[in-house]
C-alpha positions in Angstrom: 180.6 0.4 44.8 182.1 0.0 41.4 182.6 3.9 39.9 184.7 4.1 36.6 187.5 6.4 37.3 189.4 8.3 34.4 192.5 10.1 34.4 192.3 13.5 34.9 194.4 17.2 34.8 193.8 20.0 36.7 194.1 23.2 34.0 196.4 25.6 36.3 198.7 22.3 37.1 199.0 20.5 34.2 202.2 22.1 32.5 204.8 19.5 32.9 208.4 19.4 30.8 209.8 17.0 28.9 212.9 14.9 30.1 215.9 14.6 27.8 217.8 11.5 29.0 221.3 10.2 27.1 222.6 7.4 27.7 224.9 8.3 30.9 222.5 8.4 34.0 221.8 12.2 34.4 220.3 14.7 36.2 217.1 14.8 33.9 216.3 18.6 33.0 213.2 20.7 31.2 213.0 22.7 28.1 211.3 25.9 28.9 210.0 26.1 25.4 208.0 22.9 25.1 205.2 21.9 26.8 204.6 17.6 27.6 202.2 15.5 28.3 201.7 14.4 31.9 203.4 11.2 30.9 206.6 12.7 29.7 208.7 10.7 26.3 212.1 10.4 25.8 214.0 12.6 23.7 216.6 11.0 20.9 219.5 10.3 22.6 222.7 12.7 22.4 224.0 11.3 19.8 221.2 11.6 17.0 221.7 15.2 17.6 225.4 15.1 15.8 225.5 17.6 12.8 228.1 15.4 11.2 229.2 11.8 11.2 232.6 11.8 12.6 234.2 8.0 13.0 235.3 7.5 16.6 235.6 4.3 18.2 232.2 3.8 20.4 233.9 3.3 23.5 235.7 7.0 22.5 231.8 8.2 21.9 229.9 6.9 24.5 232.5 8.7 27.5 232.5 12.1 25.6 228.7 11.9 25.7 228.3 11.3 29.2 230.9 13.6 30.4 229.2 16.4 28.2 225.9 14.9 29.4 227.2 15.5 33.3 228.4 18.4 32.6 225.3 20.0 31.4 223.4 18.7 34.1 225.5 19.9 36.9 225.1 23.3 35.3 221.4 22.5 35.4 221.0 21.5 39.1 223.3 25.0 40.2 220.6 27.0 38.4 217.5 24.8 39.7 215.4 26.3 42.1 213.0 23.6 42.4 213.4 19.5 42.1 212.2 18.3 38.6 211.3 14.8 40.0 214.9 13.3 38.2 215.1 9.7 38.3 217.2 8.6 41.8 220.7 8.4 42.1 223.1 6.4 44.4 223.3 9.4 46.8 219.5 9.4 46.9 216.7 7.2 49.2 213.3 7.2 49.1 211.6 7.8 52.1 208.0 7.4 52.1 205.7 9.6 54.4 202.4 7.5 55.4 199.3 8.6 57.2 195.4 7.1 57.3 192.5 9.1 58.0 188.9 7.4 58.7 185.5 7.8 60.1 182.7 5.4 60.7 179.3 6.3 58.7 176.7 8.0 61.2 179.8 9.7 63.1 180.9 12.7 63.2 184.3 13.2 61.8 187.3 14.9 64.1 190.2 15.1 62.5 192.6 16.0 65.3 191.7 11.8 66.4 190.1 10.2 63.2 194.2 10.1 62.0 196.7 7.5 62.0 200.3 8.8 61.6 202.7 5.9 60.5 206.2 5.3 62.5 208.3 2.7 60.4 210.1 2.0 64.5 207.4 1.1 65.9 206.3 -2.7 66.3 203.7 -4.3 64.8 201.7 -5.9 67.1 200.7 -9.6 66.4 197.1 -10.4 65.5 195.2 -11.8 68.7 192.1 -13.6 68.1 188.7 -12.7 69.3 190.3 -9.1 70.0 188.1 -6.6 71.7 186.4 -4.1 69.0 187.2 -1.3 71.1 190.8 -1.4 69.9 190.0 -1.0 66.3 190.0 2.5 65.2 186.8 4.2 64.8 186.1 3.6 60.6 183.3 0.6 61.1 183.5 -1.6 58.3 186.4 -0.4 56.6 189.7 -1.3 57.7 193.5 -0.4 56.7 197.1 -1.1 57.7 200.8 0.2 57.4 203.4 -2.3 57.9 207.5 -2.2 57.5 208.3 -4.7 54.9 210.4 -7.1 56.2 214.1 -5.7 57.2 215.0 -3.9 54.2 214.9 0.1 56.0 212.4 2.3 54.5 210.3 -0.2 52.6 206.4 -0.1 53.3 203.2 -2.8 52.9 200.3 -0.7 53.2 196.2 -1.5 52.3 192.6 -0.9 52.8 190.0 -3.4 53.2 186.1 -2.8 52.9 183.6 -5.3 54.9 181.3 -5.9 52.9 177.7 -4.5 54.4 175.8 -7.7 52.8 177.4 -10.0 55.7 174.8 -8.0 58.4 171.5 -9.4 57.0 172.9 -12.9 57.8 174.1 -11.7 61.6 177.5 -11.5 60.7 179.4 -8.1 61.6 181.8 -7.6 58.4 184.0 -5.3 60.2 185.4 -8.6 61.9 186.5 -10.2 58.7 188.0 -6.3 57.8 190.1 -5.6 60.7 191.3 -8.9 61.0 192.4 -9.3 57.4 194.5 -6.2 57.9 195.6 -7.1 61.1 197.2 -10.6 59.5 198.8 -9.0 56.4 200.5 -6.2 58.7 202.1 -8.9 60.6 203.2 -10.9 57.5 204.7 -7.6 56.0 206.3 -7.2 58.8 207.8 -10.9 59.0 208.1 -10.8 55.1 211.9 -12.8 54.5 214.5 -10.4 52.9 215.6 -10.8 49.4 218.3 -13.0 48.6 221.6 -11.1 47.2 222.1 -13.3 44.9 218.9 -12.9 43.0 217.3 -16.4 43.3 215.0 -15.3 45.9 211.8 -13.5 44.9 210.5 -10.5 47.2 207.0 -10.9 48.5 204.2 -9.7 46.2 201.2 -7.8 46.6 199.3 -10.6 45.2 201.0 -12.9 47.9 200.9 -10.6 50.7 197.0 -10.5 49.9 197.1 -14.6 49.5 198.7 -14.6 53.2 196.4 -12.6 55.0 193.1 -14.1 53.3 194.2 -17.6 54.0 194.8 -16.0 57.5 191.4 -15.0 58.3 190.3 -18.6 56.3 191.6 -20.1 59.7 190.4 -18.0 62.4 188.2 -19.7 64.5 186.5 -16.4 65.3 185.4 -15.5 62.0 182.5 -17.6 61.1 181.6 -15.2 58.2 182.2 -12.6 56.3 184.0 -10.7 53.5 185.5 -7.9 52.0 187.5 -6.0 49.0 191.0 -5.3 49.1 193.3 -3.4 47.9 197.1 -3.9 48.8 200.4 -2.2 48.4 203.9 -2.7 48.4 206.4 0.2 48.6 210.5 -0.4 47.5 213.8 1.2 48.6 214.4 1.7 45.3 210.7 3.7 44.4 209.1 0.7 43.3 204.8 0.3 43.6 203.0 -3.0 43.5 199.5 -2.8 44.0 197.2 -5.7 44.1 193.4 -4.4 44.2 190.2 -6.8 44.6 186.9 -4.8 44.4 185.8 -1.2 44.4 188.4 0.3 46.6 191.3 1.8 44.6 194.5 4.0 44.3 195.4 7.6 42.7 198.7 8.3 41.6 199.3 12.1 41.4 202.4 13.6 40.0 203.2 17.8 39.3 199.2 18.5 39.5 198.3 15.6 37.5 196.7 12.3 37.9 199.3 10.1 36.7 197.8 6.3 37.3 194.5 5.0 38.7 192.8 2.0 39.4 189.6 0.2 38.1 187.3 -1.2 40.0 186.0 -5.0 39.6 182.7 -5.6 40.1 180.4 -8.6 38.8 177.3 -6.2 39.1 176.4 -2.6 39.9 177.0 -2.3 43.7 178.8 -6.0 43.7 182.3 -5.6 44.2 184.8 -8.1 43.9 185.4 -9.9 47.3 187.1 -11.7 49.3 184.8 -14.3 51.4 184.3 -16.7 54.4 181.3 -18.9 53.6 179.6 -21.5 56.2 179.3 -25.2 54.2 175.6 -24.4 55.6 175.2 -21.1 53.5 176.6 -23.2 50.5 174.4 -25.9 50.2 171.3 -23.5 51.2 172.7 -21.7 48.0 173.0 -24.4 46.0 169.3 -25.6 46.6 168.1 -22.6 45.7 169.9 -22.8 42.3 172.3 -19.7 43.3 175.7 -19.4 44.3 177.9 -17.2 46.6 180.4 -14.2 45.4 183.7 -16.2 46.3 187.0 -14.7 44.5 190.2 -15.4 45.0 193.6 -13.4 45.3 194.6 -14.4 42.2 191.2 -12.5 40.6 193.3 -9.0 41.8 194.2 -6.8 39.5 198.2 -6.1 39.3 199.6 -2.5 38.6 203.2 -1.4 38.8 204.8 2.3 38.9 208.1 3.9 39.2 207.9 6.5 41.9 209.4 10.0 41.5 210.5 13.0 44.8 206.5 14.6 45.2 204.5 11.8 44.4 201.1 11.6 46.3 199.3 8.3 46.7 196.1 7.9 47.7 194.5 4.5 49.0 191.1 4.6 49.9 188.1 2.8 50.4 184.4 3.2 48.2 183.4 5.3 50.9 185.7 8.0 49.1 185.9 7.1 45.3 181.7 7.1 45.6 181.5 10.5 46.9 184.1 12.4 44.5 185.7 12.0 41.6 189.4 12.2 40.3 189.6 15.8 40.0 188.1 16.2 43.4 190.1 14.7 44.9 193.2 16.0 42.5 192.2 19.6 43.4 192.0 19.1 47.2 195.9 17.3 47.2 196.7 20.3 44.6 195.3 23.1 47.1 197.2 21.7 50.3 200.9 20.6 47.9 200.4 24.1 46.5 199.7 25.9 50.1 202.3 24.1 52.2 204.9 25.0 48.7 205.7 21.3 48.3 204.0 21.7 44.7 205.0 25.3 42.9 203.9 27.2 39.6 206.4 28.4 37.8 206.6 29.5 34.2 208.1 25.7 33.5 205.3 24.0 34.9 204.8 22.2 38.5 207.6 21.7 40.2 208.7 20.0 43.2 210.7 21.4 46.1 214.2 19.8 46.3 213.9 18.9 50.2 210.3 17.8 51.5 211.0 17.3 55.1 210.1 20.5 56.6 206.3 19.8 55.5 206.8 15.8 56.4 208.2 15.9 59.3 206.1 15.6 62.8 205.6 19.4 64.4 207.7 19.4 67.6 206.1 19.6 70.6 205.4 22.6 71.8 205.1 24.2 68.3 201.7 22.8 67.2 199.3 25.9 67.7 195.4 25.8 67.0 193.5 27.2 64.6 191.1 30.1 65.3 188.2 27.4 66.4 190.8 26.0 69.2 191.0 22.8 66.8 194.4 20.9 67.0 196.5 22.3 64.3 197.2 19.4 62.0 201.0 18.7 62.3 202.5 17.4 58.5 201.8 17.3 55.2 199.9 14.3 54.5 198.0 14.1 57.6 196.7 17.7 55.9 196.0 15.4 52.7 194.2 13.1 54.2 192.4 14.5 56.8 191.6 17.4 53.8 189.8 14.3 51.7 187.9 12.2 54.3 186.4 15.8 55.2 185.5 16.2 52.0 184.3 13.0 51.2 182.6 13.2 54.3 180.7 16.4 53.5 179.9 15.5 49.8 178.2 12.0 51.5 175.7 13.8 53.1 175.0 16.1 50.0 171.3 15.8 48.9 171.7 18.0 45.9 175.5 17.6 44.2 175.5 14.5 42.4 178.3 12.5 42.8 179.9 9.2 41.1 177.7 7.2 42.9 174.4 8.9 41.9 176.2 9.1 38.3 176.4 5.1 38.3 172.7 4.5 39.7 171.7 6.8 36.9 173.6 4.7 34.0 172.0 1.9 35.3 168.7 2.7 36.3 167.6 5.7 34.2 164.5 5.8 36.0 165.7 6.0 39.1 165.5 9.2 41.3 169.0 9.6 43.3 170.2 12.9 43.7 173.6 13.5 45.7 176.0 11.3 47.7 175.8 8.2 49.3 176.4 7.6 53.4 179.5 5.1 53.9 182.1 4.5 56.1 185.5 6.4 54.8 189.0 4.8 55.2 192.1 6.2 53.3 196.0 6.1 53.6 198.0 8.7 51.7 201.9 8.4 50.9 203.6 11.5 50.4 207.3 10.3 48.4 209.9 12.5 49.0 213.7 11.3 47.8 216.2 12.7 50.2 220.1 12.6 50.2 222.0 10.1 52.0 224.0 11.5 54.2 227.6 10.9 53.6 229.3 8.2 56.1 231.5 9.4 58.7 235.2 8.7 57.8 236.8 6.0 59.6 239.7 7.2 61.9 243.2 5.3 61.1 245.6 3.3 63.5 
């Protein structure tokens, strides 16, 4: 369902610093005094800042401003309590923290089994056609995946894909276009070549990724019919983000109790999503007779978004079955409340900040040490399962709503004045979340001489 999502700040969160960078890579730092935008601008660099113009050569220049540059930062980072988000360094990795949550519409939502927690070791299985339905995970016509990409450690293909419901009039079950779809572009992720060294090799794209797994299901015997939105993206060792989106599902970016990006949706119509599509020749021409024509994008019709990552980023990848039932700063409050609680996100008179080392709230619960809450529920064991189990509940919840009005009810009211449609609107729910965390490389052992 097409919902048009704006960005959004959440009032006790919003106070974020500005970043003075000069021209040596630094440790970027904040100026108590002076609030930013969420989108922070650079400073003039060091040298503007000269009282006087004194004539030394530039090579003479540029090394006393980055060793007093250094200097000043190092001086910074003792006194730091909290991470500030800095660009990465060469000591530094990006590790990114993955988990999807999901639940079928008419079912009732558990979140102690609804929950997919991503293992970048584990092996992707290979698609198998005609595969029984009872391995696909309980979210009905919605489907997602989280793939390694290719060989490069740490790097992560992840998407969601949304059957689209049209499909059942004709026969056709649209959660087997889905689920397959996903299934092919976790296994061509996961086969994805590596980059050359030498920089004339390209790494895969979104875009392609998307190409490979559509053309995929194009060729699968089993799937007669059927289509879906998409929405596709690529995570870097370096904190790189592609996305690739076709249709109503989307992304969030969140950063220090903001929302920093967001997606669009694409829609030709209200309610008529972009889509991906496998039409029988006989639904064509039956079209054609009639003087109509069948919904049949392409790929290349997805919309292309790239971001620089940053240590506490959340992403958020879901399908309509979320962005229908709340809006931005929903779903901004709820990842605020469980950042904030958990003390991955702090207040502090300087704004948000980010705790320097993330993996105490990322990593799995050892077993044994996973308790249960006072209902005898399965405590929930990191971070950004919390997240996203946190949101489908929500989203869950806020469906079934007959009186709060949500961006659904807002969109059949834009375009049908007249139409009575009071709060949320019943869908399957399917989301991934990506908690970034950038973590020291540990230093290598020292090798032992003859």
């Amino acid at each position: 369902m097409a919902v048009a999502r704006c960005s959004v700040r959440v009032p006790s969160l919003s106070r974020t610093l500005p970043l003075i960078k000069p021209t040596a890579r630094m440790l970027a730092y904040h100026v108590p005094s002076t609030p930013a935008p969420l989108c922070p601008q650079r400073s003039r660099p060091l040298s503007s800042l000269a009282p006087r113009r004194v004539d030394v050569p530039a090579a003479k220049l540029q090394h006393q401003q980055c060793c007093a540059a250094a200097g000043l930062a190092t001086t910074l980072r003792q006194h730091a309590a909290y991470s500030t988000s800095a660009p990465s360094s060469a000591t530094t990795k990006f590790v990114y923290n993955v988990c999807a949550s999901y639940i079928a519409k008419g079912r009732a939502f558990d979140p102690s089994t609804h929950l997919f927690q991503f293992n970048p070791y584990n092996r992707v299985q290979p698609p198998k056609r005609g595969r029984g339905k009872a391995s696909r995970p309980e979210s009905g016509q919605d489907a997602f995946f989280v793939s390694r990409l290719g060989t490069v450690p740490g790097e992560v293909a992840l998407g969601v894909a949304d059957g689209v419901g049209g499909w059942m009039d004709s026969g056709v079950d649209p959660a087997d276009f889905s689920h397959a779809f996903c299934d092919y572009m976790a296994a061509a992720a996961a086969a994805a070549p590596t980059t050359s060294t030498d920089g004339a090799g390209k790494p895969l794209s979104a875009r392609q990724l998307m190409q490979m797994g559509y053309e995929a299901v194009c060729h699968d015997p089993s799937i007669k019919a059927g289509g879906s939105t998409a929405i596709v993206g690529l995570l870097t060792a370096d904190g790189k983000l592609e996305v690739a989106n076709l249709g109503d599902s989307g992304y969030i970016l969140l950063r220090l109790g903001g929302v920093h990006a967001c997606s669009e949706p694409q829609t030709h119509a209200f309610n008529t999503p972009f889509q991906l599509s496998v039409v029988p020749p006989a639904v064509l021409r039956r079209a054609a007779a009639f003087g109509g024509s069948q919904l049949m994008d392409q790929p290349r019709d997805a919309e292309i978004s790239r971001h620089r990552l940053r240590h506490g980023d959340v992403l958020v990848f879901a399908s309509d079955g979320l962005w229908d039932n709340l809006f931005n700063q929903d779903v901004l409050r709820i990842v605020g409340r469980a950042m904030t609680r958990a003390g991955a996100w702090v207040n502090t008179d300087r704004g948000v900040q980010v705790a320097p080392d993330l993996r105490p709230y990322t990593s799995p619960t050892p077993e044994g040490e996973t308790g249960a809450d006072e209902g005898g529920a399965q405590a929930v064991a990191t971070l950004q399962s919390q997240i996203a189990t946190d949101l489908v509940a929500a989203a869950k919840f806020a469906s079934l709503s007959r009186t709060i009005d949500g961006p659904f009810a807002k969109e059949v009211k834009r375009y049908f004045p007249h139409e009575v449609w009071h709060g949320g609107k019943e869908d399957d729910i399917c989301l991934v979340t990506v908690l970034v965390s950038e973590e020291e490389i540990p230093p290598a052992p020292a090798k032992a001489k003859l």
